[in-house]
N, C-alpha and C positions, 0 to 999 in steps of 0.2 A: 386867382382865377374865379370870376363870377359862378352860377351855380349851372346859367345859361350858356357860359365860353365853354367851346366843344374844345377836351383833350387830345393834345398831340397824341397821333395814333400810327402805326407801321403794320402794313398788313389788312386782312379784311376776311370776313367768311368765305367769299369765294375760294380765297388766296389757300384758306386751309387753317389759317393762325391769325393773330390779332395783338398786337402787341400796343398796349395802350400808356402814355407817359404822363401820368397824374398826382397832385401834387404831396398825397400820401405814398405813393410810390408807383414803381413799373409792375404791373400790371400783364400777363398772357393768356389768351385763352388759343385754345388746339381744338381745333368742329372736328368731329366725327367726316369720315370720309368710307363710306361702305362698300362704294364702288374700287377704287381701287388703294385704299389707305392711303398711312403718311406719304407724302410725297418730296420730303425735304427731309434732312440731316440732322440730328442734334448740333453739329459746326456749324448751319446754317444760323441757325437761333441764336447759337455765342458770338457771332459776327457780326446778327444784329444789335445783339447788346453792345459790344465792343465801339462800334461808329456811332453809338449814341450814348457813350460816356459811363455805363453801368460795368462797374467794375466789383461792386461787391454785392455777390449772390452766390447762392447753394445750388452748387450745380448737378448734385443728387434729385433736388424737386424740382429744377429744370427739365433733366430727362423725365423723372416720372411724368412731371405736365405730358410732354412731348407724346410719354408711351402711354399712357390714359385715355388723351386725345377725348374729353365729354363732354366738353364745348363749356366746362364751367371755368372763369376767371380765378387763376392764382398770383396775387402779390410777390413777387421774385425778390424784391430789393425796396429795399425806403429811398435812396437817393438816385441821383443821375446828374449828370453834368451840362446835357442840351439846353438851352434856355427855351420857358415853355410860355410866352409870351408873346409870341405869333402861332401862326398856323403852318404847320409843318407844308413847305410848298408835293405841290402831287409828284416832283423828281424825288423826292424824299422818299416818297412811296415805294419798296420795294417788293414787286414778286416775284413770287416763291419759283414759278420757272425763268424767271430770268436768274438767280442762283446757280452756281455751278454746281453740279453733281459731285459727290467725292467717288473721285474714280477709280482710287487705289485698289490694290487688289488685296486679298484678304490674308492677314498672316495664317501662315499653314500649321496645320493640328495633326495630332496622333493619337489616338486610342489603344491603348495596353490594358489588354482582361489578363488578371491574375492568372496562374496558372489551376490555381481550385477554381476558378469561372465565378468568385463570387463579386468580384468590383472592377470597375472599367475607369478608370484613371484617363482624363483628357488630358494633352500636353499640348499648350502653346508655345510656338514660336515668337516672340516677341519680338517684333521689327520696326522700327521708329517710321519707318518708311511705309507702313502697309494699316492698313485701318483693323480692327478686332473683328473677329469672325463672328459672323450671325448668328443666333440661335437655331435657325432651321440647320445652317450650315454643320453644327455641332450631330444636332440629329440626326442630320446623311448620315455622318461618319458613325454614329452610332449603329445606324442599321447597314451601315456596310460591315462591320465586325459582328453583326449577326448579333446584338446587344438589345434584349427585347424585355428586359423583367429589372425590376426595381430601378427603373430609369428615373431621377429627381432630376424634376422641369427647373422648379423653385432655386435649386443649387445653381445648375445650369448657366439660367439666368443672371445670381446675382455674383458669380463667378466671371461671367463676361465682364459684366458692365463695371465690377472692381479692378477688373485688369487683372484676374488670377494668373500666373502664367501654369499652374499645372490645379486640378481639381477632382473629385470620384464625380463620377455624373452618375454613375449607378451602383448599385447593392445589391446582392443576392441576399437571400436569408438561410442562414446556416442550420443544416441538421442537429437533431438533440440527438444524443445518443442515448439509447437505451440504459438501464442498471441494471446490473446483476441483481441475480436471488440473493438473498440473506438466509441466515438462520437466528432467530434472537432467542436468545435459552433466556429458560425463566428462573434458573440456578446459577450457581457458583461453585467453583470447586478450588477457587484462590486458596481459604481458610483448611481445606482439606491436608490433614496429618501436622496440622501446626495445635500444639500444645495452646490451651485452656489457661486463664492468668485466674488466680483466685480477690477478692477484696484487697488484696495487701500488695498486689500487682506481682505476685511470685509463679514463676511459673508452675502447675499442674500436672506432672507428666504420667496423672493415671486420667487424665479427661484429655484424649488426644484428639476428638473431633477428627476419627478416622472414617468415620462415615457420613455422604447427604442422602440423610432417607427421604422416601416421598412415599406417597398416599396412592393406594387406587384411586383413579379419575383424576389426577392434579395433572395440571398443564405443563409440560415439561419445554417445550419448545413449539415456536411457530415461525413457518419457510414464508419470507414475503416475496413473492414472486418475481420472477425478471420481467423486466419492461420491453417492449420495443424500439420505443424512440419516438421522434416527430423529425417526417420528411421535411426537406430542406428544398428551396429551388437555387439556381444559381442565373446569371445573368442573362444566360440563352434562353432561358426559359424551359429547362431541363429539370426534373424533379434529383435532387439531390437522398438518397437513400440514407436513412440513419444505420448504424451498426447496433443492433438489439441485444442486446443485457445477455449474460449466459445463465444460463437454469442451472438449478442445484435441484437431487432427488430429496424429497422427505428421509431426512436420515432416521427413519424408525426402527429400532431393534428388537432384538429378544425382551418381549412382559411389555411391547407398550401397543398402542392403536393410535391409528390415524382417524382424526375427527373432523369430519369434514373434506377439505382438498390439503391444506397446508398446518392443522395442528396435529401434534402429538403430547398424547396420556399416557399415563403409567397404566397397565392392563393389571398391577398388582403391587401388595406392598413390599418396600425393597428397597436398594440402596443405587444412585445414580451410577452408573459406571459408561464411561466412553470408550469406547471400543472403533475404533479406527474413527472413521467418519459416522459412526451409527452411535445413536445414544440408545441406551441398554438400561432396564433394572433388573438389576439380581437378588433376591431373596436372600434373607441371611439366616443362615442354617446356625441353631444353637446346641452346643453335645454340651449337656446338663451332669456333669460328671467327669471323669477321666477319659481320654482318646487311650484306649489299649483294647486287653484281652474282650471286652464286653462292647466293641466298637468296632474292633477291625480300624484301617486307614482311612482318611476321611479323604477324599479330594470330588472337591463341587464346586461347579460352576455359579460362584458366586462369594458373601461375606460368610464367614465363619468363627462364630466365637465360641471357646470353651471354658466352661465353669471351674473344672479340673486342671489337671496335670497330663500333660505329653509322657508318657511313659517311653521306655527304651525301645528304640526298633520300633515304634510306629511313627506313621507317617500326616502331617497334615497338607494338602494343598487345597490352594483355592486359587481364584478367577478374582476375587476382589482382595479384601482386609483382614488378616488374623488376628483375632485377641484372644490371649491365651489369660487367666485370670490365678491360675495355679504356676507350676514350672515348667521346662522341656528340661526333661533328667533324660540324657542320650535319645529322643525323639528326633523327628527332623520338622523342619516347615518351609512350605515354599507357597511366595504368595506376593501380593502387591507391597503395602505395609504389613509390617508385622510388631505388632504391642506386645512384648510377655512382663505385666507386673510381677511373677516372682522370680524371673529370672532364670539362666541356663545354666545347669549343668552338661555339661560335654559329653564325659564318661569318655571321650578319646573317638567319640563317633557321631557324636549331635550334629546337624548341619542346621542354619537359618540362612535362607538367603530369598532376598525380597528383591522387587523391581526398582523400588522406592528407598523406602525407609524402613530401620529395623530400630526399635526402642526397647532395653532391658533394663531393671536395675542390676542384674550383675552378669558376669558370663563366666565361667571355670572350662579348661581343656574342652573348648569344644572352636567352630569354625563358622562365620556369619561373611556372608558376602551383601553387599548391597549396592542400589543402580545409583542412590545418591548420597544417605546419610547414613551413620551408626550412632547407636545415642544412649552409653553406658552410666548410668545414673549411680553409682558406687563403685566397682572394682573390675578389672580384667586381668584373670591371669591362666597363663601360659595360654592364651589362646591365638587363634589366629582371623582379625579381622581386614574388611576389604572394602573399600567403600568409593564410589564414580568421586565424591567431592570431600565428604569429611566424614571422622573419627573423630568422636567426643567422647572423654571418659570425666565427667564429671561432676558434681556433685557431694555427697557426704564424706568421701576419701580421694574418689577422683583418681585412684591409683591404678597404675598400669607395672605388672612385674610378669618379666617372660613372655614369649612367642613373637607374634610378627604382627605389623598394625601399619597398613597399607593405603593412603587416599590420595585423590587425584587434586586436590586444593590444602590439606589441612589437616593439622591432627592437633590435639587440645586435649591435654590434660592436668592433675595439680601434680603428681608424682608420677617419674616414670624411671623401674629399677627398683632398687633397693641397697641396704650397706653390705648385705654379701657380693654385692654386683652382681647380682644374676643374667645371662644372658637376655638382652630387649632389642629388637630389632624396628625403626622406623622409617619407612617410607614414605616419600611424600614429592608429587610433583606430576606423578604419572599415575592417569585413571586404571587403576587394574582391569575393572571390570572391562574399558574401552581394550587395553592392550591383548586382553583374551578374547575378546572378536574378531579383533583386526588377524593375530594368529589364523583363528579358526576359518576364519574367511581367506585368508591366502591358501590355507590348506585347501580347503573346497574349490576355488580357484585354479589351482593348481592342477587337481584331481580332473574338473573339468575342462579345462583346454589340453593336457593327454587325452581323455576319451575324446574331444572331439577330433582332436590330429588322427589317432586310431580309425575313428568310423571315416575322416575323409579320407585317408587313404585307402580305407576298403572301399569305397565307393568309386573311386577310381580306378580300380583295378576289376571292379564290377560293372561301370561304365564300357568295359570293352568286349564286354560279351551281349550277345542278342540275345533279352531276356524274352522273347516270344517263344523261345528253342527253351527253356527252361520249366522244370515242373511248376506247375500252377503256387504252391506251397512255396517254392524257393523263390520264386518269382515276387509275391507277397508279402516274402522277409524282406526283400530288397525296399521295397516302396515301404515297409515301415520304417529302413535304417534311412531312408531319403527323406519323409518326412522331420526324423527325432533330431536330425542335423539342426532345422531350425529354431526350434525352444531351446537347445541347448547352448546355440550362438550366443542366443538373449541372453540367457541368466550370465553366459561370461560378462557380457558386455555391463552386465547391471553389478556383477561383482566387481569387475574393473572401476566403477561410477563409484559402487561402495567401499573398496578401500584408498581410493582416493582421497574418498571423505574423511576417512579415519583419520589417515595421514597426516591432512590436514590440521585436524583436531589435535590430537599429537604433536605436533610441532611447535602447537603454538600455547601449550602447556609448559609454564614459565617463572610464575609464583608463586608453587611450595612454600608452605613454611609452616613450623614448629612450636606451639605455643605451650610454654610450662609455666603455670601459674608459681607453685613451689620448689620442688627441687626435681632435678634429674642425675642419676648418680653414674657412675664409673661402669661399664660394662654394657654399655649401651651404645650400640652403633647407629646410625642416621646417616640416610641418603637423601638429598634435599637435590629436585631436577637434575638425579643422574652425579651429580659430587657427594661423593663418602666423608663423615669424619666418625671417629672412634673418640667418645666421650670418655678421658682421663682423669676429668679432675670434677669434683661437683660443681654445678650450676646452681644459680636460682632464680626466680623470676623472671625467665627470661625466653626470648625468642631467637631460634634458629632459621634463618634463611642464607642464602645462598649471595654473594656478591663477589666480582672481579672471578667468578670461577671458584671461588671456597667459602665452605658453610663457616659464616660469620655467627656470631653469639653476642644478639642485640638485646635490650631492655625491654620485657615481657606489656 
């Protein structure tokens, strides 16, 4: 083609499009039409390609051309089959209203909003027979579902024209929900009553790290406060409400201050102690000498250590940690841990019983209960000890001869007996301390659901008299026994909750067992989870547990 031979052409500005066939290829442009837009079809435009031989083209920037419509020329295709060697005659010419209309009607849609209202899900009907729904078309149905917030045009769009048959056309934006308060301690109390290792990695059991002291003024804890959230909206255009954080009170106790809104200081120096949800320092009281005639009984709210000796018939309690640095000779102590380096003597009346843990190097005729450990660092005899999880005797003899030696996990020691066979009694499987609750608590129980059957049926038989006709006095005893009904409901119900739990717990207490490093001799009985054996013959090195229903005697 000369440079001056005019290109076969289809269409015209009037017409709306322009379809030109030149010999680097086909050629469209789409004029701007302000008055009433496109006026022809994308099918329209693929029909005139089709009758004039163009068969390979991208029919993605086909439609864009079409929907763009900027009146600038886009190359569709390098080839064509028309021969372009005459001039396309004016029957050739085709316009755009003589073109049939697509008159189909439009496949039908559905809009489904989540039930939280956050996304609107379109659904096409897909029907070979029906043409793809319009984009305004989508919109109606949009705002007939009342669908006003995070609507994507963009999606929409390139959702039709890919033939999605289901798509989200909108979004809400979802509520943050608030955090709770914190408390973040500036302590630890992991290490607390675990024995000290010296250079040689042996353990230390006079450096027991039974106390975390702190400082007047040291920062003990700080509450980071609860948040509220960030509001959300959903597709209606509804403000979606977040759920805001739960607060926690400054857990400040006894000896500390609040600094500021949310830290807490120690008001004094002293040892950390936690006390329900309060954190607490308690001052540690030192009796510089013997607890007896020149002391009287000590019991304070807080650490207490003695330099001396517990004499007989006095008494130590505390609210934190004992160390006693002399003996308890017939003394008592009662306390969280209890440390005695030189050890108990009994005398037939000594008590030691801790919440925790009780550590001695020896104990003679006297009685130690404790809430988890016993921790005899030389010898036990004839005594009787009790421990929530273990008994340990051992160390330089490790011997256990006489009395009763009770834990709810384990008992460990190198000798237990002797060759007279002295009576030795071991239990193990069941938490004593637990089963002496559980008792006391069904007692209490008990106690309380009689008095409360008692007061309702007095109140029932008081319910049938006109207490207006009654002296003022008797009248007023009535409304106090109407009130005491309801606290006293409570505490059943929280008894009932609490030996539930027990129970529980109890049940499922199952692995006792018996560890003798050395020997254990003839005269020694063992109850391992409730089965008895009576030890006949000497053992050594070995482990007693419990299997098929009978204490077995395994290798230590």
């Amino acid at each position: 083609m000369e440079e001056n031979e005019k290109a076969p052409q289809v269409g015209s500005e009037d017409a709306g499009y322009l379809f030109e066939f030149k010999k680097d290829g086909v050629y469209l442009t789409v004029y701007p039409n302000a008055d009433s837009g496109i006026l022809f079809e994308l099918s329209d435009m693929r029909q005139i390609l089709k009758e004039y031989g163009v068969v390979d083209y991208d029919i993605e920037l086909l439609a864009r051309v079409v929907r763009t419509a900027d009146g600038v020329p886009c190359r569709l295709a390098e080839h064509f089959e028309a021969p372009i060697g005459k001039e396309i005659e004016e029957k050739d010419t085709v316009k755009i209203d003589e073109l049939p209309p697509d008159t189909r009607e439009e496949m039908p849609i559905k809009v489904d909003v989540s039930r939280d209202g956050m996304t609107a899900t379109v659904k096409v009907d897909r029907q070979p027979s029906k043409k793809p729904p319009e984009f305004n078309t989508v919109m109606n149905a949009l705002a007939d579902k009342r669908v006003v917030f995070g609507i994507d045009e963009e999606e929409i769009k390139r959702s039709i024209e890919h033939g999605s048959s289901e798509f989200v056309a909108a979004r809400g934006v979802p509520a943050v929900n608030g955090q709770d308060a914190q408390i973040e301690k500036h302590y630890s109390l992991a290490e607390k009553g675990k024995p000290a290792k010296n250079k040689y990695n042996q353990v230390d059991y006079k450096n027991m790290n039974l106390f975390v002291l702190v400082k007047k003024g040291e920062i003990l804890a700080e509450r980071i406060p609860h948040t509220q959230g960030t509001p959300g909206k959903n597709v209606y255009g509804v403000e979606v409400r977040p759920k805001p954080g739960k607060p926690k009170p400054v857990p400040a106790g006894k000896n500390t201050e609040i600094s500021g809104e949310n830290t807490i200081v120690a008001a004094i120096d002293g040892q950390i102690v936690e006390n329900g949800n309060k954190i607490t320092v308690d001052p540690k009281f030192t009796v510089r000498g013997d607890v007896g005639v020149g002391t009287g009984n000590i019991d304070f709210d807080g650490a207490v250590e003695v330099s001396g000796t517990v004499q007989p018939g006095f008494v130590v309690k505390a609210t934190g940690d004992v160390v006693i640095n002399g003996m308890v000779s017939g003394g008592s102590i009662e306390a969280c841990n209890v440390f005695i380096k030189g050890g108990v003597q009994g005398m037939h009346r000594g008590k030691i019983t801790a919440t925790e843990d009780v550590r001695a190097t020896f104990i003679e005729n006297a009685t130690i209960e404790a809430g988890n450990a016993i921790m005899i660092a030389d010898v036990a005899l004839h005594s009787d000890l009790r421990a929530g999880k273990l008994v340990a005797v051992e160390g330089k003899r490790g011997l256990v001869t006489g009395g009763y030696l009770a834990a709810g996990e384990e008992i460990r020691a190198k000798t237990v007996g002797n060759q007279l066979y002295v009576s030795t009694r071991l239990v193990v499987g069941v938490n004593p301390m637990l089963q002496r609750q559980y008792q006391e608590t069904c007692r209490d129980y008990a106690e309380k659901k009689k008095k409360l059957s008692q007061l309702t049926k007095a109140l029932n038989t008081l319910g049938k008299i006109d207490i207006s006709k009654l002296p003022p006095a008797r009248a007023v005893q009535i409304s106090q026994m109407t009130r005491s009904q309801f606290p006293l409901a409570g505490q059943i119900e929280r008894d009932e909750k609490q030996i539930k739990e027990m129970e529980e717990q109890i049940a499922k207490m199952s692995e006792g067992r018996i560890k003798i490093d050395d020997k254990i001799y003839p005269g020694t009985k063992v109850i391992v989870n409730s089965v008895m054996k009576n030890i006949l013959t000497e053992e050594q090195h070995c482990t007693l547990s419990v299997k098929d229903d009978e204490v077995t005697v395994g290798p230590y």
